[in-house]
Each structure stands twice: as C-alpha cells, then as structure tokens.
C-alpha positions as CSV (number, residue, x, y, z in Angstrom):
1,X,-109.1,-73.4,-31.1
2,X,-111.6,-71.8,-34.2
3,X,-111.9,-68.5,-34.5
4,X,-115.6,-67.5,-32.4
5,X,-118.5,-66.8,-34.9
6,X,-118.3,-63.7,-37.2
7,X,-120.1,-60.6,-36.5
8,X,-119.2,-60.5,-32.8
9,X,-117.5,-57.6,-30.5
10,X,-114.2,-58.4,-29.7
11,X,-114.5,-61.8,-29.6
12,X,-111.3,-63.3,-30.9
13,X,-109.1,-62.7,-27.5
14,X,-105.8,-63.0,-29.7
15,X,-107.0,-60.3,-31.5
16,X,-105.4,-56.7,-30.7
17,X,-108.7,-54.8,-30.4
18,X,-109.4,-57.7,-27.4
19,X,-107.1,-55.5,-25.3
20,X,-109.8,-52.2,-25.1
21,X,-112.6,-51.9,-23.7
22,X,-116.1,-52.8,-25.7
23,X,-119.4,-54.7,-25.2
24,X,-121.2,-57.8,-26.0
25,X,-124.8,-58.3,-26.1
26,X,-125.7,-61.4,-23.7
27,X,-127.1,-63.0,-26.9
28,X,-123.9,-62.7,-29.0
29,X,-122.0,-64.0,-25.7
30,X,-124.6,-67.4,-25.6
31,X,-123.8,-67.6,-29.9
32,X,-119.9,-67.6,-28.5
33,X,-120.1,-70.1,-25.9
34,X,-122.5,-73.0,-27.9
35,X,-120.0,-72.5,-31.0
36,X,-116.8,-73.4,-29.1
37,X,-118.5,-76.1,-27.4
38,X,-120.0,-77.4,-31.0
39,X,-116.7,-77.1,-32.3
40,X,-114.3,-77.8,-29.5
41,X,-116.1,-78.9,-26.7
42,X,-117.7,-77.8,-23.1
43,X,-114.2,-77.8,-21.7
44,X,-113.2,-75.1,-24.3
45,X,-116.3,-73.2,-23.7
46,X,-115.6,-73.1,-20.6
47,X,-111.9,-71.5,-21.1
48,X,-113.2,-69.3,-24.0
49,X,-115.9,-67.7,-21.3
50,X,-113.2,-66.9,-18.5
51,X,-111.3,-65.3,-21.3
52,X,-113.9,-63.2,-21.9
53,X,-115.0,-62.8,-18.1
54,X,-111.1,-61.1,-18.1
55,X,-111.1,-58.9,-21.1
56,X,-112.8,-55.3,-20.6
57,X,-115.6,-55.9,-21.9
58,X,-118.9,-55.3,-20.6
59,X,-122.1,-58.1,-21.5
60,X,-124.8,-55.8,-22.4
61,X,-128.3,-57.7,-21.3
62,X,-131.6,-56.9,-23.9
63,X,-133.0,-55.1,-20.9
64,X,-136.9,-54.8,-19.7
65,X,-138.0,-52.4,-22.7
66,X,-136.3,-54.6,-25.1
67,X,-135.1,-51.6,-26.7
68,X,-131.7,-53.4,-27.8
69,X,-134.3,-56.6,-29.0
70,X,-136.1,-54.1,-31.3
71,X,-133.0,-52.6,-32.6
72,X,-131.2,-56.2,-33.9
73,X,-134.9,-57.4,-34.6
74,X,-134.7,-53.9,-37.6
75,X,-131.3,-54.6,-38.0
76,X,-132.2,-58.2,-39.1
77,X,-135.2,-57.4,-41.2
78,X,-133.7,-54.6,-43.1
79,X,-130.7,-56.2,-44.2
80,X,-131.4,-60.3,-43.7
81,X,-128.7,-60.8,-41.3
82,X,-129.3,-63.5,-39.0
83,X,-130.3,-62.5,-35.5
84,X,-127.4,-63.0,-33.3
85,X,-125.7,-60.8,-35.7
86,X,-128.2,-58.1,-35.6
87,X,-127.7,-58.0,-31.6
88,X,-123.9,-57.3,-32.4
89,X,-124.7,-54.5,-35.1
90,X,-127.8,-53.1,-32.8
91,X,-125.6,-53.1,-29.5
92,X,-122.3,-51.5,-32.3
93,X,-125.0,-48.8,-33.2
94,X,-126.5,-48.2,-30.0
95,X,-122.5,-47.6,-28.3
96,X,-121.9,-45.8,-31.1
97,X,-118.9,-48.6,-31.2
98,X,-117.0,-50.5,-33.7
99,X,-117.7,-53.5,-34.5
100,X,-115.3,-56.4,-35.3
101,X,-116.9,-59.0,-37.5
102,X,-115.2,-61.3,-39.9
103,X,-119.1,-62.3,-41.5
104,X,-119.7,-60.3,-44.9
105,X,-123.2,-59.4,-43.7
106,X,-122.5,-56.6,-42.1
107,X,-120.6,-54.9,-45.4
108,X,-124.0,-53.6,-45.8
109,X,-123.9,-51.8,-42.5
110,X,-120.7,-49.9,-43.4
111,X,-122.4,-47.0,-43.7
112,X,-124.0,-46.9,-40.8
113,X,-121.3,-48.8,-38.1
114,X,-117.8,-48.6,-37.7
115,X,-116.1,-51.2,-38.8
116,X,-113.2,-52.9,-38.4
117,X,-112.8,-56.6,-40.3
118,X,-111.1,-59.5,-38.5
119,X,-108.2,-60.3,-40.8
C-alpha cells in the first residue's frame, strides 16, 4: 500500500511515532481516505480508516468558530502550502505537537513546529 499523503499526523501506521498518541484534523483525515482510494482503491480506504479508528489518535473537527480554519487558512497564505497541509501545520501548532510530514513544504515551518520527517 503507498505511503498516505505528506504533511499529515501520524499517518503512516507502520511508522513508530503511529504507536503515541496525536491528532488529525478531520480535513487531513478526508485528504487520507480519497488518496488511498485514488491510489489503491475503496477497499483499501476502507482498511487504512479502521487503522486509523485503532491508533491513539484523536480527529480534531474545524469547530463552530473556525478557529482551526483560520489558522491553516494563515498557515497556507504565508507560506503557499496547499490547504490540507496547512490543517496539519495549524492543528501541529495549535497542540503544540509534532508534526510528521514527508512534503518539503513544511521545511519552512521548522522554526515554528516540531518536526519530525518521515524517512
């Protein structure tokens, strides 16, 4: 099975940092599901979301004030990232968390989020 788009929160469930506990935004879970069924198929989408229905990891919604939206929506106009990965950085940021992204968009956020590259 690929490897789940870059720039997501312990995404890759083979990868050590799957076994703590962490967040994804409700967006970046969405951006998970359609590319394992794009690349894979439904079936595999399927698999992939009880995986991460298992894992400890909470899916973080945008909420009513859309605070987390406003956050990503910066996030992605400062730095031109695209906007499912400015939900991962805004929801890293907002945790105070490390994010696990394999995408080099976010080497410009290195200052400002943890981060640890998928390898």
């Amino acid at each position: 099975m690929p490897r789940p788009p870059a720039g997501l929160p312990l995404t890759n469930c083979n990868h050590p940092l799957a076994r703590r506990s962490g967040d994804v935004s409700v967006v970046n879970w969405g951006e998970i599901y359609q590319h394992t069924m794009r690349q894979v198929s439904q079936e595999a989408a399927e698999q992939m979301a009880r995986k991460l229905a298992a894992l400890p990891v909470d899916i973080a919604g945008v909420g009513d004030d859309l605070y987390l939206a406003k956050r990503a929506a910066i996030y992605k106009a400062r730095h031109k990232m695209g906007c499912v990965n400015g939900f991962a950085a805004a929801l890293a940021g907002e945790k105070k968390a490390e994010l696990v992204p394999g995408d080099s968009e976010f080497k410009a956020w290195e200052k400002e989020i943890r981060i640890n590259w998928l390898k």
